[in-house]
C-alpha positions in Angstrom: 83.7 81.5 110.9 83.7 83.3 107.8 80.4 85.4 109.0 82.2 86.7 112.4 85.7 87.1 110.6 83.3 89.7 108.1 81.1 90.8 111.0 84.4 92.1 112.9 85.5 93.6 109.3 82.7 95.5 108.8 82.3 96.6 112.8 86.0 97.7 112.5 85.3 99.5 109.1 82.2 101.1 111.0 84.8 102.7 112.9 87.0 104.0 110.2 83.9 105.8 108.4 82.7 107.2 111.6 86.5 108.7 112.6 86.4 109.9 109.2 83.0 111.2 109.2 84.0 113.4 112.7 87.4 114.4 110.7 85.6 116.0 107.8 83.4 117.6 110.0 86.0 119.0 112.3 88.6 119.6 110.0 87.4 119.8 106.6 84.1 121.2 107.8 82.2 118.9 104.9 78.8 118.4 106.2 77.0 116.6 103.4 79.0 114.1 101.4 80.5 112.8 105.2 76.8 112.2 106.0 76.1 110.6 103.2 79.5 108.3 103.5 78.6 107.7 107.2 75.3 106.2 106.1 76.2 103.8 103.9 80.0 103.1 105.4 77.9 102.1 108.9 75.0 100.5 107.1 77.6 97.6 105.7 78.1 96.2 109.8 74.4 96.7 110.5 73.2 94.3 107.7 76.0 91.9 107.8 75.0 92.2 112.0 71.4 91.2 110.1 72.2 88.3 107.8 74.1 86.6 111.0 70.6 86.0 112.3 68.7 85.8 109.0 65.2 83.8 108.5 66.6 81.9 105.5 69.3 81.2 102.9 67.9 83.8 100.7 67.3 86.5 103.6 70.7 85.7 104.2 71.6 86.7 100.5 69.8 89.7 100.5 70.2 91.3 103.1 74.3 90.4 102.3 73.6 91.7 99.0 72.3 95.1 100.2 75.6 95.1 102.1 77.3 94.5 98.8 75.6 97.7 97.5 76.3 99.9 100.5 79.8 99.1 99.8 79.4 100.6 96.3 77.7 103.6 97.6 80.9 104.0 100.1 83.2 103.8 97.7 81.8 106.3 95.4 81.7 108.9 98.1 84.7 108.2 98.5 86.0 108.7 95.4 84.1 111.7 95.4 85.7 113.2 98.0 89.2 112.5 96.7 88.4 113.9 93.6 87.4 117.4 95.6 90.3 117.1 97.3 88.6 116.8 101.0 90.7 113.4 101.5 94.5 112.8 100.5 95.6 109.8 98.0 96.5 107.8 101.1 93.7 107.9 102.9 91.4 107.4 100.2 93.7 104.6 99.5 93.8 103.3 102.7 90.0 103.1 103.2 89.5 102.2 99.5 91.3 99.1 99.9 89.5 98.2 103.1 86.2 98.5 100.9 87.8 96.3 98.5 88.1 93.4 101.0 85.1 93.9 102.4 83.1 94.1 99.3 85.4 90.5 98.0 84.5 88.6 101.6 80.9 89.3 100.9 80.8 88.6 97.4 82.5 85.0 97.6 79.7 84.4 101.0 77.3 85.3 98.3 78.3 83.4 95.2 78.8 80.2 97.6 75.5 80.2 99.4 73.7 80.6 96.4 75.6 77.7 94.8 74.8 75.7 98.0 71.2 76.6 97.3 71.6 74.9 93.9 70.1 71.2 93.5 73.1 68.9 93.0 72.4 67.6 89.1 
């Protein structure tokens, strides 16, 4: 349950990066950091949508933990548009904290599988 509560996170967060992505291009007219935000903001759903039908445990982990890394990439362009003023304290807030949650879901899936990979000693 835990997988489709993430995979409708990360669908819904799709969503946000790609309104966003159409806002800075519209209104901001930013082309190339909104690119580069809608790659890796969309990428998140697309490999969680992966690890849901995974050929193993550790498939499952990595392709989860590229996830985990796309989040990271979000959240620095992000910040980077912030700090150059193309997006206001709230809304960087606003999808910020989205990453967040999205980036603490995946990392406790992680951390747990890989424990349930563990031998029991």
């Amino acid at each position: 349950m835990k997988d489709n509560n993430l995979k409708n996170k990360s669908f819904l967060f799709a969503i946000r990066i790609v309104k966003l992505f159409q806002f800075m291009q519209s209104e901001k007219k930013e082309y190339v950091l909104s690119k580069q935000l809608l790659r890796c903001g969309t990428s998140i759903g697309a490999m969680v949508s992966e690890s849901v039908h995974s050929e193993s445990k550790a498939d499952f982990i990595h392709k989860l933990a590229i996830a985990q890394k796309e989040i990271n990439e979000t959240i620095y362009w992000l910040e980077l548009l912030k700090a150059c003023d193309y997006l206001t304290k709230e809304q960087f807030e606003s999808m910020n904290n989205d990453s967040i949650e999205l980036i603490k879901i995946i990392t406790t899936i992680i951390k747990n599988t890989k424990n349930n990979l563990k031998p029991n000693t």
